[in-house]
C-alpha positions in Angstrom: 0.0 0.0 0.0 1.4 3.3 -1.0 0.9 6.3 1.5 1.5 9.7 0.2 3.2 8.4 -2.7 6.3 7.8 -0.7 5.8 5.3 2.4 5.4 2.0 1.6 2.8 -0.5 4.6 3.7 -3.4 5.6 1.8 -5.7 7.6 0.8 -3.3 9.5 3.6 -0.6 9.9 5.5 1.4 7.3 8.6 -0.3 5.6 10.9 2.5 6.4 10.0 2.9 10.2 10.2 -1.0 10.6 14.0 -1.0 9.2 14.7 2.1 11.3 13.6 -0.1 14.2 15.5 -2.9 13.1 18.8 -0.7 12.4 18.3 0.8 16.3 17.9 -2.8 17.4 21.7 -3.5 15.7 22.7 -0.3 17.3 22.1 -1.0 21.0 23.1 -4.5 20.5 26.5 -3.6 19.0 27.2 -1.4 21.5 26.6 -4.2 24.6 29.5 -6.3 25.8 29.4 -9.5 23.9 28.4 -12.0 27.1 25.0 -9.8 27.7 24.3 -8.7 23.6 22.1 -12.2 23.0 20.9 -12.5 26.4 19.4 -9.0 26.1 17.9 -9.4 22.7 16.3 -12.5 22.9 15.3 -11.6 26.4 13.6 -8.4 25.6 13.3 -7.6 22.2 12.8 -11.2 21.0 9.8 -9.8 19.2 11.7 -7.6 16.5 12.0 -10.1 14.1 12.9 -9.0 10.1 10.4 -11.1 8.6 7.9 -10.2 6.4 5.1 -11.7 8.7 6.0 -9.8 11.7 4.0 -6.6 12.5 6.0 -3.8 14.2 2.8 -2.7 15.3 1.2 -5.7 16.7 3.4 -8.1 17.5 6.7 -6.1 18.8 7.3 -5.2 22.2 7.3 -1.7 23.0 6.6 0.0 19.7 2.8 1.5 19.9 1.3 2.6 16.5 -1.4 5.0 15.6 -4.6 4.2 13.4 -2.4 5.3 10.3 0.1 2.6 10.9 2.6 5.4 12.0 4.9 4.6 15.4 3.5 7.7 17.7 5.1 5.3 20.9 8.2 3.5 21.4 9.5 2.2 25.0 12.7 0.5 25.1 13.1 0.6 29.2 14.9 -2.2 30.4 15.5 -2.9 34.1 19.0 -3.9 33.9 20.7 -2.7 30.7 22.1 0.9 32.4 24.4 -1.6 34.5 25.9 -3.6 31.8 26.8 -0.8 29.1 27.9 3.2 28.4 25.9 3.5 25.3 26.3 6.4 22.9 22.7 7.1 21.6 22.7 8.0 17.5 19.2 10.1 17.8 19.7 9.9 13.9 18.2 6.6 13.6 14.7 8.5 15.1 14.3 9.9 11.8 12.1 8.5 10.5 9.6 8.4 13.1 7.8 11.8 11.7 5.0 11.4 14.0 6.6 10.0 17.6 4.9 11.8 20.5 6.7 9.5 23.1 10.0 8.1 23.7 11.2 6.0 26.7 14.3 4.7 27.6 14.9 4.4 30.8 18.0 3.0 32.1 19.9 2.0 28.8 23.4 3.0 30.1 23.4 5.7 27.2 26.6 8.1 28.6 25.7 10.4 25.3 23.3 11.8 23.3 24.5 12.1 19.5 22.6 15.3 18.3 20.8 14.6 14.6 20.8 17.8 12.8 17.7 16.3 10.5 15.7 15.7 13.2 13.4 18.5 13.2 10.4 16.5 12.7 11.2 14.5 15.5 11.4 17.6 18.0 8.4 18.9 16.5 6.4 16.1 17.4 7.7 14.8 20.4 5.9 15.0 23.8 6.8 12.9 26.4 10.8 11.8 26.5 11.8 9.7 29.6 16.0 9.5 29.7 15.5 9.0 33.6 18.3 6.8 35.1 21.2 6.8 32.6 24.9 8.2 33.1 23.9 11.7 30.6 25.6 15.3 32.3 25.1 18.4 31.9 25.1 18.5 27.6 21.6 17.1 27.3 20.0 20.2 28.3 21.6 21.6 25.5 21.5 19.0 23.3 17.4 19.0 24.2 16.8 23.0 24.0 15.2 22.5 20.0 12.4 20.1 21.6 9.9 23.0 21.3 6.9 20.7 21.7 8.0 19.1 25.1 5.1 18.4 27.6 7.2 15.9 29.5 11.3 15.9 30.6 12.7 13.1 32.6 15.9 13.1 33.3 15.7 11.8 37.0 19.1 9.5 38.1 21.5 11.1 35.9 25.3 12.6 36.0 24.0 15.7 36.0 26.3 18.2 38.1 26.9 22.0 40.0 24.1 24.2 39.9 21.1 24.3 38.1 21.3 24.7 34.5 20.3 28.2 33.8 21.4 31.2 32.6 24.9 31.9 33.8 26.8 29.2 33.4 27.8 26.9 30.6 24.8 25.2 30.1 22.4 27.9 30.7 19.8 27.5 27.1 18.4 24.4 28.1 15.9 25.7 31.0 15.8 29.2 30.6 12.2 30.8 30.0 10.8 28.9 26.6 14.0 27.3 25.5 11.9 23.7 25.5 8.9 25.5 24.5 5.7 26.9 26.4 4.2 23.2 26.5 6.7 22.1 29.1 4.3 20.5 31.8 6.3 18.0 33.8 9.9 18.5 34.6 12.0 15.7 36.7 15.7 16.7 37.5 15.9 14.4 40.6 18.4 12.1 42.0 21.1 13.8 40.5 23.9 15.9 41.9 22.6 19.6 41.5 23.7 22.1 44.2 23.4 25.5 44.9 20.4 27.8 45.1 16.8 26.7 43.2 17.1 29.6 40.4 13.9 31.5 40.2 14.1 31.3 36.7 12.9 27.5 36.7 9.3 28.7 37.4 8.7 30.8 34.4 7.1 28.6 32.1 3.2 29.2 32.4 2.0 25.5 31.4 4.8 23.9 34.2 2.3 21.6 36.6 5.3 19.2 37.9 8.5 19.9 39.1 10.9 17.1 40.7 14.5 18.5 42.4 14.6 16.1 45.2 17.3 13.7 46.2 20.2 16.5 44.9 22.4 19.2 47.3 20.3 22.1 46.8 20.8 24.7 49.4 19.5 28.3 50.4 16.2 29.5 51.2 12.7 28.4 49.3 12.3 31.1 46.2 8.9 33.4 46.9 7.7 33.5 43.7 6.9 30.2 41.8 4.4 29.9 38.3 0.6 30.0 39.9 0.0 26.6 37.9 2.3 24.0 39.3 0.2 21.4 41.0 2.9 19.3 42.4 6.2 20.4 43.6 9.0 17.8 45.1 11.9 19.7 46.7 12.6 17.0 49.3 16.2 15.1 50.2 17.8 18.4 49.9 19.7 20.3 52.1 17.3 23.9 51.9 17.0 26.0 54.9 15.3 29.1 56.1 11.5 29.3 56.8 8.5 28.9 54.9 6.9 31.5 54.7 3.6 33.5 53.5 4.7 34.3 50.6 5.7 31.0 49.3 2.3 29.6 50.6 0.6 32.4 48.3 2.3 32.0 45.4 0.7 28.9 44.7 -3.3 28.4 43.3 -3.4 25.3 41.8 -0.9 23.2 44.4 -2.1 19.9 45.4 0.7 17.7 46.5 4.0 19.7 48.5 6.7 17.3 49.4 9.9 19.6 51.6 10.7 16.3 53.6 14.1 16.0 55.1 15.4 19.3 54.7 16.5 21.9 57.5 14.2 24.1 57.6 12.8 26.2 60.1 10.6 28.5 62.6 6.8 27.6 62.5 4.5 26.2 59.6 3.0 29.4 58.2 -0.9 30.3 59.4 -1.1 30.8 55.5 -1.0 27.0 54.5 -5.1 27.3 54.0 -4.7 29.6 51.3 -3.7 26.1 49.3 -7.1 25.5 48.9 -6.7 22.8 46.7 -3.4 20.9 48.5 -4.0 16.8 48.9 -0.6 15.7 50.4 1.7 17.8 53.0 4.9 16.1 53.3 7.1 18.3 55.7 8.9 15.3 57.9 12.5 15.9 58.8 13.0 19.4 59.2 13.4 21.8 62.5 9.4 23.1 62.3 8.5 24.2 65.8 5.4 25.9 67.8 2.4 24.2 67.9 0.0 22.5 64.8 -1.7 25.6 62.9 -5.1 24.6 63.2 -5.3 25.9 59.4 -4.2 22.8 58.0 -7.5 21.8 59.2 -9.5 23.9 56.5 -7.5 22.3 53.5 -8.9 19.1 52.2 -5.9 16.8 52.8 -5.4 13.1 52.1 -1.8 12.9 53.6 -0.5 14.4 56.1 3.2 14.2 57.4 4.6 16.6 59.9 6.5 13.3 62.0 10.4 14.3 63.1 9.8 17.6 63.9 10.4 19.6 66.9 6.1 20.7 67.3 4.8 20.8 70.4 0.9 21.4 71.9 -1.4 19.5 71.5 -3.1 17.6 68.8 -5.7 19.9 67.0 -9.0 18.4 67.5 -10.2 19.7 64.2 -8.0 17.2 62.4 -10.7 15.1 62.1 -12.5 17.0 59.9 -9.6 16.0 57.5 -10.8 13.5 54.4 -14.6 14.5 54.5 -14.3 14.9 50.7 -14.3 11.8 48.4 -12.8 13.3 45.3 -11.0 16.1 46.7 -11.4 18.0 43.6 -9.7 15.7 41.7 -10.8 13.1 39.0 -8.4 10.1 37.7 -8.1 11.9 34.2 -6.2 15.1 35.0 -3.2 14.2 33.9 -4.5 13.3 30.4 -5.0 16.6 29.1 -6.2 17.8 25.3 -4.0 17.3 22.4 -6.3 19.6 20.4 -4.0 18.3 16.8 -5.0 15.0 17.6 -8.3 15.6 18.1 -8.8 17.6 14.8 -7.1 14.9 13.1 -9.8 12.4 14.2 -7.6 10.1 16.4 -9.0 11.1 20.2 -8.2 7.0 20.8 -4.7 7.2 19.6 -4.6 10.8 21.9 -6.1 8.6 25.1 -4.0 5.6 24.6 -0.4 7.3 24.3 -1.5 9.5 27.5 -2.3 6.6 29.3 0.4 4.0 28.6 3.1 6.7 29.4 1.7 7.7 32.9 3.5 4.1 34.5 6.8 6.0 33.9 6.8 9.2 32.3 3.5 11.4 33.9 3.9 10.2 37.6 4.7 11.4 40.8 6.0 9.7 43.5 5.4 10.1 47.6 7.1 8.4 50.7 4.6 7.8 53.5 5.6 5.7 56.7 2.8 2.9 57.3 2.9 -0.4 58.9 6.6 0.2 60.5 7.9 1.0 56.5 8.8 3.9 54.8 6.7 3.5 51.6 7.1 5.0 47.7 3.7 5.3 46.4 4.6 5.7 42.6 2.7 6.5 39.4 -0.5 8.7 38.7 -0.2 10.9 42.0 -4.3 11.8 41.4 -5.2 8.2 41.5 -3.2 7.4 44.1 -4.7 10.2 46.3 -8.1 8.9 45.9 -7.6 5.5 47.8 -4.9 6.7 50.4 -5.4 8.7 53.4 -2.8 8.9 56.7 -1.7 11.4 59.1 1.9 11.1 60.7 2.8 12.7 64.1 5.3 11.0 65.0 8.7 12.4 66.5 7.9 15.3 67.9 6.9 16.9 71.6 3.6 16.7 71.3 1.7 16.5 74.6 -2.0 16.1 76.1 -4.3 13.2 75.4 -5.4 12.1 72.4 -8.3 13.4 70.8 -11.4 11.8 70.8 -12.7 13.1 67.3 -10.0 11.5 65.7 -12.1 8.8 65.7 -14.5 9.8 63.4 -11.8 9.9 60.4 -13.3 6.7 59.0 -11.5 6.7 56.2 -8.2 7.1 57.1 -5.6 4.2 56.5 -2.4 4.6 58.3 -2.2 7.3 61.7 1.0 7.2 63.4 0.9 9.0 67.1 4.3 7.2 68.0 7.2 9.0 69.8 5.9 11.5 71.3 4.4 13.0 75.2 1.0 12.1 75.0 -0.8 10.8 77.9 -4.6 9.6 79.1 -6.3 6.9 77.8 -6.8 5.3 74.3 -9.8 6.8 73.4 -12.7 3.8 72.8 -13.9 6.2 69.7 -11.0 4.5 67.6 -13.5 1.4 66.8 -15.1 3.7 64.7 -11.6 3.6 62.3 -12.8 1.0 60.3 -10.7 0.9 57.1 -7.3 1.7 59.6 -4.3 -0.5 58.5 -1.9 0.5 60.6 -2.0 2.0 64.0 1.0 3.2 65.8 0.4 4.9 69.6 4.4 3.7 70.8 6.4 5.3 73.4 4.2 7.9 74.9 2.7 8.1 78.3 -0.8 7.1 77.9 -2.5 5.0 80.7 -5.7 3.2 81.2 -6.7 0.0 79.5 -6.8 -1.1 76.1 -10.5 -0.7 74.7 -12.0 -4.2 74.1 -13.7 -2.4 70.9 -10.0 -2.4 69.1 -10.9 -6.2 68.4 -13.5 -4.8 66.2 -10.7 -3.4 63.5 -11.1 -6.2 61.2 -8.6 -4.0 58.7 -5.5 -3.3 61.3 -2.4 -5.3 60.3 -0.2 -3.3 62.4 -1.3 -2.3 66.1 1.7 -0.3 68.4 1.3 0.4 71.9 4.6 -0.6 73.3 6.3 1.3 76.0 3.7 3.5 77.6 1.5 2.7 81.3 -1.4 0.9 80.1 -2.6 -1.5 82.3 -4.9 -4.8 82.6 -5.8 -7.7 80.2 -5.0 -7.4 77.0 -8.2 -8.1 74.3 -6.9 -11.1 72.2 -9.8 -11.9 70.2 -10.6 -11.6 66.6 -8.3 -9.5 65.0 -6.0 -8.4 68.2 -5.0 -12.1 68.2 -2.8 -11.4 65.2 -0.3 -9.0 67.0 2.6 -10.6 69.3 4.1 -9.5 72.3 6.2 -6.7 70.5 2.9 -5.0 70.4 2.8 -4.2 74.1 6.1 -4.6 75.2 7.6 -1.8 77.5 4.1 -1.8 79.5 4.1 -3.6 82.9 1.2 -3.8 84.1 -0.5 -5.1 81.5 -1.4 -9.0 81.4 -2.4 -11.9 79.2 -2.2 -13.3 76.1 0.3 -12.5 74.4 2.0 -12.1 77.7 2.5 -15.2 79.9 1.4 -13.0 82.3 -1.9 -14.8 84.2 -4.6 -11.6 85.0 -6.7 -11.6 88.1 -10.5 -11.2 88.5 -10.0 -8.0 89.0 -7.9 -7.4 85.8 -11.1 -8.3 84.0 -11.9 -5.7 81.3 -14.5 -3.2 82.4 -17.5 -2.8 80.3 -17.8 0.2 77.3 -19.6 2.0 80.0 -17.4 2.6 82.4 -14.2 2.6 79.9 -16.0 5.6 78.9 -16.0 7.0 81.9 -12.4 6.5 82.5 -12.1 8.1 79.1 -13.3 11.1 80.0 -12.3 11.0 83.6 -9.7 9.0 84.0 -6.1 10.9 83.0 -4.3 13.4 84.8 -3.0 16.5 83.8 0.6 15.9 84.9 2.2 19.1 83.5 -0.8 20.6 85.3 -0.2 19.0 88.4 3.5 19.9 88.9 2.8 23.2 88.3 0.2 23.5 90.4 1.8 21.7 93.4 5.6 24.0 93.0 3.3 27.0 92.7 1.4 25.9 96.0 4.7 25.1 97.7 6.3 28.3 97.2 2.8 30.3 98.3 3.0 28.7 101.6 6.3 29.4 102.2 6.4 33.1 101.3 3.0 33.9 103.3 5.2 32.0 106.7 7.6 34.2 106.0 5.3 37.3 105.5 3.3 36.7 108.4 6.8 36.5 110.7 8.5 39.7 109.1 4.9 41.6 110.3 4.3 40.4 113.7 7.9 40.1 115.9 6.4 38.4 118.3 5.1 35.3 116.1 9.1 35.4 114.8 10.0 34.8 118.7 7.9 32.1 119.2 8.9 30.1 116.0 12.5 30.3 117.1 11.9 29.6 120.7 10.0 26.5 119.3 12.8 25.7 117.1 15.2 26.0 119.7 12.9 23.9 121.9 12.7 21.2 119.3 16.8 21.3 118.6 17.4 21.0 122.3 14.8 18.1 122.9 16.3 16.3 120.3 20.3 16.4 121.5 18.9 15.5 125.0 16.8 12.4 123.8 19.9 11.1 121.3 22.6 12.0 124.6 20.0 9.6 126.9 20.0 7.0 124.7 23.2 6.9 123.2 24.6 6.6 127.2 22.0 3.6 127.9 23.4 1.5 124.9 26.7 1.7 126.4 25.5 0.8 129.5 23.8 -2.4 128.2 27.5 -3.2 126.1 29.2 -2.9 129.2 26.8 -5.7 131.3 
């Protein structure tokens, strides 16, 4: 069949883009140490065959075609390639792939990028590239800059070095303002070795909705002013500093997931956090945040919440559990797929919808850490779907104190809420029964007290349960789902008994009913941080008025030293008798 007069079908796919495949088949093969070459050919692309009855479009691996027979997807990730070879990529052999919106391939080992000086179809028509975890430096940005139609950059686990590329340094064109175009959307720079101070300039194009710098050696403060449309923005694993403040908070209208984990940052979490009236996930765990929790938070419809190895103190906000009362949080499973408004003129909205949704495994993701069930966690891929099915709040590690509120339990939805670590005391309140969809429930070295509600057997979905080291006390429920957890559980509490203890209980260690474990809810727990100041403040009132009162009247001062005197003498006296009648009775 004769297309345009010039490309020639076959079985399926054009004759020219099936021998360019072929001929970048040979290329990464001949460019593999000669031990690995077949294993990795017949292992992964076993499917390229040259025959005439193989169809690059059905029947080969990675290679996605549109309804005109043209490539518009080819993946050639493999898992363990980037180990075995330093690949130099010939971008020449892309060609003839006029109409390739996506190209992945991740973790080749390609060291270079050849530039092809005929390939401006190519960057004209490209969309999504993923070079993530190969050994490329600093040239690619360069080497990249003509890619004017860019929507998606990954270069994520590369060589890349010193400060950000902008302006001002040798490889300054590849990010500055519209040098990949205004369609740039997601940008992923992490897990490289970038230092220095996050450039400003990085924010300027309007469509940018992702940006990934984690896991590099950024310093410096935050920069105020950011583009009003990112939606996700990962500065964690760095080394930034300073405090966050207003202005950063307001710079931001469409923000949904925030991720400044394990930095050294500062002061107190701005009151301004509400104006992100549209942020899911708050990951701020290891910084230096102090003061208490801004009851703000509490107005912004979060899914996940991490605030644990902090220095915070106060007490838990009671409004917190009006945290996850929306289902959808504004969001819908299709945001990333946007409008190709080409394709869609063209007639080929299921070629548009398929090519969006194939690359969102590795090319339109996002990624988030959350502790849960005694793990540190990646949650990978389409961030929006991921935040419609997860929900956790993480307190751990800090100085929080008080008891815990009962209100939390009315966050029936929530997954994975980790108190551990902290100064909390009072009992466990019996309103957690009402957590029924918790997996993971973490109340560890704190000072709580009381017994374990009997109702916690009712959490058919907790796989992890954590109350070791605190003062709880009596017989431990082992029934129904508490019969899962082992002694590690509870460890580091002594007065508790029974299985999984081989600790026998009393009668009177018998649990009480719901009734009165309400009570002791309610009643039960002392204010100790009350209580000793109360008790030093009463102390030192009773001793000043004594004084007071024997400064005013002289002769009440006489009388307390003649008493005194009184008592001193009484007491040499009494020791002189007795100590002369034990020597008397040695003597006999």
């Amino acid at each position: 069949m004769t297309v345009l007069g010039i490309w020639v079908e076959v079985n399926g796919c054009l004759e020219q883009e099936k021998a360019a495949l072929l001929q970048l088949k040979k290329n990464v093969g001949d460019q593999l140490p000669f031990i690995f070459r077949s294993v990795w050919l017949l292992d992964y692309l076993e499917s390229w065959k040259e025959d005439k009855t193989s169809n690059c479009c059905d029947d080969w691996e990675g290679v996605t075609c549109g309804l005109n027979s043209r490539v518009v997807s080819l993946s050639l990730e493999s898992p363990n390639l980037g180990h075995l070879s330093e690949m130099h990529f010939n971008a020449s052999v892309l060609h003839p792939f006029e109409e390739l919106r996506e190209l992945n391939l991740t973790s080749m080992g390609i060291k270079s990028w050849d530039e092809d000086k005929g390939s401006t179809k190519l960057s004209s028509s490209l969309k999504v590239l993923d070079l993530s975890q190969n050994m490329l430096d600093n040239n690619i940005i360069s080497q990249l800059s003509g890619f004017q139609s860019l929507h998606t950059l990954n270069l994520r686990a590369n060589q890349l070095r010193g400060v950000v590329p902008l302006k001002g340094n040798k490889y300054s064109s590849g990010l500055q303002k519209n040098k990949f175009g205004p369609s740039l959307e997601f940008l992923n720079l992490s897990n490289n070795s970038l230092e220095g101070h996050i450039p400003n300039d990085i924010y300027n194009s309007s469509r940018l909705q992702n940006l990934d710098l984690s896991y590099n050696r950024l310093n410096g403060l935050l920069p105020k002013n950011f583009s009003s449309n990112i939606q996700t923005l990962r500065l964690n694993d760095n080394r930034l500093s300073g405090h966050v403040t207003d202005a950063f908070c307001n710079s931001f209208s469409r923000l949904s997931r925030l991720d400044l984990s394990n930095n050294d940052l500062r002061g107190r979490i701005p009151a301004a956090i509400n104006n992100l009236t549209q942020l899911q996930a708050l990951f701020l765990r290891g910084n230096q945040f102090n003061g208490q929790i801004p009851f703000q938070l509490c107005l912004v419809e979060l899914r996940l919440l991490d605030l644990s190895s902090n220095n915070l103190y106060g007490s838990i906000p009671t409004c917190l559990s009006q945290l996850f009362t929306s289902r959808y949080g504004g969001g819908s499973p299709y945001v990333d797929i946007g409008m190709d408004f080409e394709l869609i003129n063209d007639g080929r909205v299921g070629e548009l919808i398929s090519m969006k949704l194939d690359s969102a495994h590795n090319i339109i993701y996002s990624k988030a850490e959350f502790v849960t069930k005694n793990m540190a966690y990646n949650y990978e891929g389409n961030m929006t779907n991921i935040l419609l099915y997860m929900y956790g709040i993480d307190l751990s590690c800090n100085k929080l104190t008080g008891h815990i509120p009962h209100e939390l339990g009315n966050l029936s939805n929530i997954q994975t809420l980790n108190l551990s670590h902290n100064q909390l005391w009072g009992v466990i309140p019996s309103s957690f029964s009402n957590l029924k969809n918790i997996e993971s429930l973490d109340l560890s070295f704190n000072h709580l007290n009381g017994r374990i509600p009997a109702e916690a057997t009712n959490l058919n979905t907790l796989e992890v349960f954590n109350v070791s080291y605190n003062n709880l006390s009596g017989k431990i429920p082992f029934q129904a789902q508490s019969s899962t957890f082992d002694a590690t559980s509870y460890k580091g509490n002594p007065f508790l008994c029974g299985l999984p203890f081989p600790i026998n209980c009393t009668t009177d260690d018998t649990p009480s009913t719901s009734t009165s474990e309400s009570q002791d809810e309610d009643s039960g727990w002392i204010d100790m941080e009350a209580f000793y100041i109360t008790f030093t403040g009463s102390g030192v009132t009773m001793f000043l008025a004594v004084v007071i009162i024997m400064l005013i009247n002289p002769h009440w001062w006489n009388a307390w030293f003649y008493l005194a005197k009184a008592c001193i003498l009484y007491s040499y006296y009494f020791f002189e008798d007795n100590i002369r009648k034990l020597r008397r009775a040695r003597r006999v």
